[in-house]
Structures are given as structure tokens and as C-alpha cells.
N, CA, C and O of each residue as an XYZ file, in Angstrom:
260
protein
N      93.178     57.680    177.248
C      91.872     58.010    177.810
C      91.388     59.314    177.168
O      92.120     60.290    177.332
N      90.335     59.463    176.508
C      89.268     60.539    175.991
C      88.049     60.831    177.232
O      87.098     60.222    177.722
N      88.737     62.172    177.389
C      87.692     62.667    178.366
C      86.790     63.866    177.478
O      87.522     64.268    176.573
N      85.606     64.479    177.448
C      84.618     65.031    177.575
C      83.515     65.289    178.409
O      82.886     64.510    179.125
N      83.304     67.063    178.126
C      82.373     67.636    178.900
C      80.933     67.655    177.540
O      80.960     68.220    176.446
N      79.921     66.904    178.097
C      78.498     67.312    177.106
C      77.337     67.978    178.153
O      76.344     67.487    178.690
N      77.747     68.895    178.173
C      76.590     69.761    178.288
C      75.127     69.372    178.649
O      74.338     69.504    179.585
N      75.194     68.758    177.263
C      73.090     68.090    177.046
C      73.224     66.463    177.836
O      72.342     65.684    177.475
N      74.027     66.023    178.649
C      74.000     65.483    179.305
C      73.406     65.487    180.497
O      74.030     65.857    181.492
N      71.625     64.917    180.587
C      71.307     65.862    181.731
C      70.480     64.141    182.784
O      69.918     64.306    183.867
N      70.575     63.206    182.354
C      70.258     62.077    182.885
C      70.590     61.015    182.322
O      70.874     60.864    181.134
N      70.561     60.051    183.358
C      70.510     58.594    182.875
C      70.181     58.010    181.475
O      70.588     56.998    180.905
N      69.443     58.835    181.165
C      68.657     58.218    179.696
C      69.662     58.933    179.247
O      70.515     58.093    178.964
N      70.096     60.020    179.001
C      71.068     60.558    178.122
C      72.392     60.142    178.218
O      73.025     60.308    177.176
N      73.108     59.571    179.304
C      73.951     58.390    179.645
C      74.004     57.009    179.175
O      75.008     56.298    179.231
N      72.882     56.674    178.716
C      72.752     55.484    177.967
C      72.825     55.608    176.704
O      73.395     54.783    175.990
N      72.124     56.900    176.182
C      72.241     56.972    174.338
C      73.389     57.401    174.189
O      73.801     57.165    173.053
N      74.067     57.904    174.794
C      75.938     58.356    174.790
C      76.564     57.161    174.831
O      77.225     57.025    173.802
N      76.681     55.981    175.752
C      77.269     54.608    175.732
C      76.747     54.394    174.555
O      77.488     54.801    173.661
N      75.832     53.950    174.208
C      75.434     53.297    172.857
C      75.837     54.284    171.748
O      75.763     53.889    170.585
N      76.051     54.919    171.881
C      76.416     55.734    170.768
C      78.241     55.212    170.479
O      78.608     54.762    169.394
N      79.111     55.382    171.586
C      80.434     55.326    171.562
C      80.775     53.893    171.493
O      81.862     53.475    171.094
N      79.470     52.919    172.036
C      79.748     51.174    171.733
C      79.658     50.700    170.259
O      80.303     49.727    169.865
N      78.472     51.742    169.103
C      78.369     50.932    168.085
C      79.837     51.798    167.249
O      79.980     51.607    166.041
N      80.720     52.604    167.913
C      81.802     52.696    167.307
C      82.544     51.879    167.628
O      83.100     51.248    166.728
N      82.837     51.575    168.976
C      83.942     50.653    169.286
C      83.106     49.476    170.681
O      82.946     49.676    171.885
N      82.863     48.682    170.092
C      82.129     47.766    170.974
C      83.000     47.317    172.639
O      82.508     46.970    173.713
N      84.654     47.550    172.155
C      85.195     47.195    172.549
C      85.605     48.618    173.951
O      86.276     48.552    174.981
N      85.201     49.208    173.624
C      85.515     50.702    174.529
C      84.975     50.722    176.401
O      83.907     50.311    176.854
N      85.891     51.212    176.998
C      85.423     51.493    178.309
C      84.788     52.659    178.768
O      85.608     53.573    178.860
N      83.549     53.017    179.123
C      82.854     54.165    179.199
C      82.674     54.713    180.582
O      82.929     53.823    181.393
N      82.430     55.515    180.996
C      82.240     56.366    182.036
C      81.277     57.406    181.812
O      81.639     58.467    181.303
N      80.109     57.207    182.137
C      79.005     58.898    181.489
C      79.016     59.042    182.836
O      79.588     58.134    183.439
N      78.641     59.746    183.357
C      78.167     60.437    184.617
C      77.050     61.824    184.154
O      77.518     62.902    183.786
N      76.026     61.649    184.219
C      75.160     62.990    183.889
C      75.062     64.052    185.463
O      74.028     64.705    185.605
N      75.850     64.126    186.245
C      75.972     64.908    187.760
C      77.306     65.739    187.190
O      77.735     66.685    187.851
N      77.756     65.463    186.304
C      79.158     65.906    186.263
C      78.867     66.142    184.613
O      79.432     67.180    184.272
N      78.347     65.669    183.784
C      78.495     65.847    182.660
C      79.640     65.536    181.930
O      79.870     66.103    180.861
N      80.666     64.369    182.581
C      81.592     64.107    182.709
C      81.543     62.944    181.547
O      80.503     62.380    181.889
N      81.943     62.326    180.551
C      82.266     61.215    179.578
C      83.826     60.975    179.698
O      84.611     61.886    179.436
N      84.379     59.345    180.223
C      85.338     59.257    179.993
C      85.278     58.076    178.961
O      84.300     57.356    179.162
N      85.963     57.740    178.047
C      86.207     56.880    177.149
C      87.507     55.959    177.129
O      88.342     56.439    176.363
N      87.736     55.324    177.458
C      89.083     53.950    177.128
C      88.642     53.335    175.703
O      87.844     52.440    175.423
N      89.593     54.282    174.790
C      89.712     53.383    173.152
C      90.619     53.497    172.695
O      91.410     54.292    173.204
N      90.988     52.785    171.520
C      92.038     53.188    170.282
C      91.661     53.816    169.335
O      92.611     54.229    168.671
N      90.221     54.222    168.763
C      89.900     54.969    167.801
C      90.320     56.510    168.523
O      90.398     56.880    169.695
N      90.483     57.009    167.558
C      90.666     58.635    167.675
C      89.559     58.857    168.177
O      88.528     58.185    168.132
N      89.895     60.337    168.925
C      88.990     60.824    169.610
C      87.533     61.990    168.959
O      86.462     62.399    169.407
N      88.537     62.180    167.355
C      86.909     63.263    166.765
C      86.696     62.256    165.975
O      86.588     62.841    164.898
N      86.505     60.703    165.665
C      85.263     60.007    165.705
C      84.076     60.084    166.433
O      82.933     60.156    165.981
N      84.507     60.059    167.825
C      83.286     59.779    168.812
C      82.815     61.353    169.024
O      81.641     61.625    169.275
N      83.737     62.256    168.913
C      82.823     64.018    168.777
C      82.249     63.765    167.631
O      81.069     63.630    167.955
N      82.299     63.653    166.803
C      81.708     63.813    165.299
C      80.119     63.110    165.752
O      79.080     63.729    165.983
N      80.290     62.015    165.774
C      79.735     60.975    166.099
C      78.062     61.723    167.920
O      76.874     61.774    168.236
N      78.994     61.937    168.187
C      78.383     62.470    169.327
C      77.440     63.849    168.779
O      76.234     63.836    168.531
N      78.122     64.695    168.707
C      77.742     65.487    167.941
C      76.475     65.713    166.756
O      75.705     66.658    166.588
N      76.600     64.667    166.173
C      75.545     64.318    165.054
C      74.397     63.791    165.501
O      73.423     64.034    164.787
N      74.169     63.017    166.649
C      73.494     62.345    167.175
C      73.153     63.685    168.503
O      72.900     62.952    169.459
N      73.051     64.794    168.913
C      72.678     65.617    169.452
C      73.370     66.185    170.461
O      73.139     67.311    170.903
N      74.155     65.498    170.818
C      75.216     65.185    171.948
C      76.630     66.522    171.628
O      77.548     65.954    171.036
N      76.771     67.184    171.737
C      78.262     67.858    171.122
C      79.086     67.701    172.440
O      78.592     67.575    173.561
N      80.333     67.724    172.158
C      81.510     67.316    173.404
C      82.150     68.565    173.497
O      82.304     69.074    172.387
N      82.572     69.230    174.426
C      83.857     69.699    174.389
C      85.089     69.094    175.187
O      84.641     68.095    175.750
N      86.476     69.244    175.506
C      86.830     68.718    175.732
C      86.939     69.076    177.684
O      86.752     70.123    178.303
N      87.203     68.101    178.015
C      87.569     68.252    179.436
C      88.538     69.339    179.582
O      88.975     69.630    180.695
């Protein structure tokens, strides 16, 4: 399990471009955004600074839980 704190996580809409962001890496992934908590949990097998990188680039930066 990959947990992250994003910051610029501040609604729903930003909860959705975060899932879609971590699905067109791994379609196969279990997500958790919560924008009340700023909370991202992730269930994958890809490494975890794919989806920072990834996050990151796309406006999103992670730190870690």
C-alpha cells in the first residue's frame, strides 16, 4: 500500500484528476483520494515514485504519509 499526503488536494474534482491520473498508470490499481484529509491511498505493484513523478508533473506533488 502507497500512501500520500497532496496538499493541492482540495476537492472532488481534484480527487478525480488524481484517480485518473494513477489509473492511466496502472488501470489495475485500488485508489482512495479523500480531499477532507488530503489523504491518497494506492493498492499497486508499480513503484511508488512513478505515481509521485507522475503526480507531480501533472500539478499534484505528494509527500509521503
Amino acid at each position: 500500500m502507497i500512501s500520500f499526503t497532496i496538499p493541492k488536494m482540495t476537492c472532488g474534482g481534484c480527487a478525480k484528476s488524481i484517480t485518473k491520473i494513477i489509473l492511466d498508470i496502472d488501470a489495475k490499481a485500488q485508489i482512495d483520494a479523500d480531499p477532507a484529509t488530503k489523504q491518497v491511498q494506492i493498492d499497486s505493484i508499480i513503484d511508488e515514485r512513478v505515481f509521485r513523478t507522475a503526480l507531480s508533473t501533472a500539478g499534484y506533488p505528494a509527500d509521503n504519509k
